[in-house]
C-alpha positions, 0 to 999 in steps of 0.5 A: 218420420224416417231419420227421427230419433228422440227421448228424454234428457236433463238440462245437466246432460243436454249442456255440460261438456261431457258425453252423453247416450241417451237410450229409449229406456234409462241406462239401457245401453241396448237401446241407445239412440243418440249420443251427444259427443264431448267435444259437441257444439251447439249452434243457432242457424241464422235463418232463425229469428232472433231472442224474443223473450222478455221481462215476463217470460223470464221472470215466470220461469225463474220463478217456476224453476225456483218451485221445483224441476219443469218438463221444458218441452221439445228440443229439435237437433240436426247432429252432423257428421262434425258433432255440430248439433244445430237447434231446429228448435228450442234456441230460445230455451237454450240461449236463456237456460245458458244465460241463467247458469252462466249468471249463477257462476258470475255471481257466486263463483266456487261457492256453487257447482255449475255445469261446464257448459258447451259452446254456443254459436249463435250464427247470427250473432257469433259475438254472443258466446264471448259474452257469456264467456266473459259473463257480460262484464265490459271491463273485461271485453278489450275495445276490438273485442267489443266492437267485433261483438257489436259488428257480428250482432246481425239482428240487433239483439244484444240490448234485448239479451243484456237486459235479459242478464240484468234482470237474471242478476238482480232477481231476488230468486238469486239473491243469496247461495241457497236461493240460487243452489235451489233454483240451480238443483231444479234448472239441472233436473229440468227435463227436455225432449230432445229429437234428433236428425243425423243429417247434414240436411236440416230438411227432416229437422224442420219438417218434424219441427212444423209437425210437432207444432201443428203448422204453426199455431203456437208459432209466430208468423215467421216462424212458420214461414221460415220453417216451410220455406226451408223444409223444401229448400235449405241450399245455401243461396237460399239461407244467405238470401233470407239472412241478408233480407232479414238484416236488410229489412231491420236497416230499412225499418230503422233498427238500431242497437238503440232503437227499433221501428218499424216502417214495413215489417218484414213479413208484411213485405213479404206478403206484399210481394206475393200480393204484387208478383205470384198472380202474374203469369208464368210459363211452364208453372201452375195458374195461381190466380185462384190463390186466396191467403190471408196475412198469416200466408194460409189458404182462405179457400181451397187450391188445386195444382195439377192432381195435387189439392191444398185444403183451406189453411194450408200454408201458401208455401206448401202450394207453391212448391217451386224451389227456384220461384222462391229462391227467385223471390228472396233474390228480387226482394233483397233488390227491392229492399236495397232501393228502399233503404237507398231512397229513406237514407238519401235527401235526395236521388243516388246516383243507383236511383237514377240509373234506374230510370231505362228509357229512350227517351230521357227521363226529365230529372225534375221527374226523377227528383219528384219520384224519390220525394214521393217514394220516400214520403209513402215509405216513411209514413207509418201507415203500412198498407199503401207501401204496397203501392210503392213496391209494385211500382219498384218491382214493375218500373225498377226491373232492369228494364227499359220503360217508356217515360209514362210508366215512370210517372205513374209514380204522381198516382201511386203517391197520389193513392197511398195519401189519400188512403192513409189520411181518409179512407177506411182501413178496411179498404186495404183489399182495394190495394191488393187487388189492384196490384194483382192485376197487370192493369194496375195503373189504370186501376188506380186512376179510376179509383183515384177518379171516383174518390176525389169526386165523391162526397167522402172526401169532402167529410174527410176533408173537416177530419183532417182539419181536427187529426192534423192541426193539433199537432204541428211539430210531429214528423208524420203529420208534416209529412201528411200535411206537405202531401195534402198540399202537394195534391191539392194543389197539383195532382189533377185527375180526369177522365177521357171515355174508358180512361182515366189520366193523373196530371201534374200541373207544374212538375218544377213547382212540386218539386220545389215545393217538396223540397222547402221544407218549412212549408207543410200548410194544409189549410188551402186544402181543407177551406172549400171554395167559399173560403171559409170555415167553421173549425170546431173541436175539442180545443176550438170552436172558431170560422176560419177564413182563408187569407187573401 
């Protein structure tokens, strides 16, 4: 690949501060191929994911190291015109190589000659290089300073990296000098292979890093994602797109710096958009209705886009190939992002959440108030695949647009279809979701399904299930939530069907309302007695009729 030059370094040379040529050859100046500057300074683009390595990984190459010197595999750079060397590849490496020499020298001080390491910036969390300054010792970090490194930690990594220090400290490999100058010897003579790109475009970077990993098999999700999205646009508004996703999602699912959630992960609601938005269509760009991809974004048949074939595992952004689509995509998602995090955090509809109801007639707040409840039941559940539902209905009826007064309600079905899927129907039926919202119809598609459900006999079995999953565990948040919903449905939700179409009626929009918002009620017991009113409950714990009160 033109612009790529590579070959291999130590660990001692790739870190300390002193310049470094590295040739194809072993101090053959004739063939140098690259050099690290003295003043050079390394940096973690915050498109890339944050520290992930844990307890396990650490301990197995502290241990390795404490046995003799490793090959540690691929370091990819971007080495700019400013000797800024940006890690394509490699940031985990880097940050916990640097963690364990930086904990050396805390621990033993002159006792030990570790190497003057160069600096690291971790964009997405520019805190981190004054902690390994200050060698994660608090007492020595003044209050503002804190508090700038808990604000700069955009991903919530600090508590995953501390404990990575803590458990390089009180690891017996270091317990004494010889043991850590032995482990130290062999880290220092660790060999990398180290790739460089001299460019201000990291484009040829990240497209090397996609090769060298076999698109992706011994990458994660994300990663190969992120490596194909910027390898074809790496501008700026899409690098701070991606960014501000990324944090955004973490806030929506809860991440915090003591505890993390995850309500709709962040590569699942990106496959949900592509899911909600790619098969509508465009003018001027290439049919994407025959797009088939799994949950890992690759190709499960073939696709054809004017003369150009995609084969089967191709990755859906390599078939797409529209820098504006996607850059649009980033852009939309954020909003959609935004809306969800307004309506989890709120008790009740923002002032924002209104005035996204366009219409000319003027959208009942009743209605409206019933939309945020509904909407913040389905993103607060834990079961994933319905949020589909409630994302095609922010994309379609939150679009900026004006909307008749029953495309807002279409928000009773979407609440109505994500219940009943997440209490009663099979996971495997999660294609059902996806194939509705592909489609423009989708709301009508809903409706019948929502029809033959409730009338057939599964629901009647699924009824006696419910009885046993959710009466044994009354204080759980979810199962409140499951049970208020049921109950909501059971007494309000009513669909029927006219010819060909299929409607969902409310039968008193105050009452569910006022319903929604008592929140010491979340009976389901009127929902799974039948109509002769009672019940045989039988289950591990009971073994009883239950009649229902009068």
């Amino acid at each position: 690949m033109a612009g790529i030059v590579g070959t291999i370094t130590n660990l001692s040379d790739f870190l300390s501060k002193t310049q470094v040529c590295l040739s194809v050859k072993p101090n053959d100046p004739q063939q140098q191929i690259i050099c690290l500057e003295a003043d050079r300074k390394y940096s973690i683009p915050a498109f890339q994911r944050e520290v992930r390595w844990d307890d396990n990984n650490l301990k197995m190459l502290l241990y390795d190291l404490s046995r003799s010197s490793k090959f540690l595999g691929n370091i990819i750079l971007t080495i700019k015109s400013d000797h800024t060397c940006e890690i394509i590849d490699g940031q985990q490496r880097t940050t916990v190589l640097m963690l364990i020499v930086s904990c050396i020298k805390k621990k033993f001080g002159t006792k030990i000659s570790t190497p003057d390491l160069c600096p690291l910036r971790n964009e997405g969390f520019t805190g981190f290089q004054t902690l390994l300054e200050k060698a994660f010792d608090q007492e020595a970090i003044t209050s503002d300073d804190w508090n700038a490194i808990l604000k700069s930690d955009d991903y919530h990594q600090l508590p995953r990296i501390q404990k990575l220090w803590n458990t390089i400290s009180s690891s017996e490999l270091l317990a004494d000098r010889h043991k850590a100058q032995g482990l130290l010897d062999n880290l220092c003579k660790s060999e990398f292979n180290i790739i460089a790109s001299y460019s201000n475009d990291v484009n040829t970077s990240i497209q090397y890093f996609l090769d060298v990993n076999l698109k992706g098999i011994r990458l994660d999700t994300e990663d190969i994602f992120k490596g194909y999205l910027f390898s074809q646009d790496s501008r700026e508004l899409t690098c701070s797109l991606w960014q501000k996703n990324k944090r955004d999602v973490l806030r929506l699912n809860g991440v915090t710096q003591s505890s993390e959630e995850k309500r709709y992960p962040l590569m699942k609601l990106y496959e949900h958009f592509f899911y909600c938005d790619l098969y509508l269509p465009r003018e001027g760009d290439c049919e994407y209705s025959t797009l088939k991809f799994g949950e890992n974004f690759c190709l499960t048949s073939g696709f054809e886009s004017g003369s150009t074939k995609y084969y089967e595992g191709s990755h859906l952004i390599e078939a797409i190939r529209d820098r504006d689509y996607l850059q649009n995509v980033l852009s939309r998602l954020n909003k959609c992002v935004e809306i969800m995090t307004d309506i989890i955090e709120s008790e009740g509809p923002s002032t924002p959440f209104k005035d996204k109801f366009i219409c000319a007639k003027k959208v009942d707040s009743i209605d409206i108030q019933n939309c945020h409840s509904m909407l913040k039941k389905i993103l607060m559940e834990k079961e994933v695949i319905p949020k589909i539902l409630a994302l095609k209905y922010i994309l379609t009826c939150f679009d900026g647009k004006p909307h008749a007064k029953e495309e807002y309600k279409s928000v009773y079905s979407v609440f109505c279809a994500a219940v009943l899927f997440t209490v009663f129907a099979n996971k495997k039926e999660s294609d059902t979701f996806y194939n509705f919202v592909r489609l423009e119809e989708w709301k009508s598609k809903i409706n019948k399904w929502l029809y033959d459900y409730i009338s057939s006999h599964a629901l009647t079995r699924g009824k006696v299930l419910a009885a046993y999953k959710y009466s044994e565990s009354d204080d759980d948040p979810i199962q409140q939530i499951r049970c208020k919903s049921l109950a909501a449905i059971s007494n309000f939700f009513k669909v029927t069907k006219n010819g060909d179409n299929y409607n969902m009626g409310i039968s008193n929009a105050a009452e569910l309302c006022k319903f929604f918002g008592d929140k010491t009620v979340y009976s389901l017991e009127h929902f799974i007695v039948g109509e002769c009113g009672t019940l045989h409950v039988k289950t591990a714990k009971y073994d009883f009729p239950y009649k229902y009160p009068p």
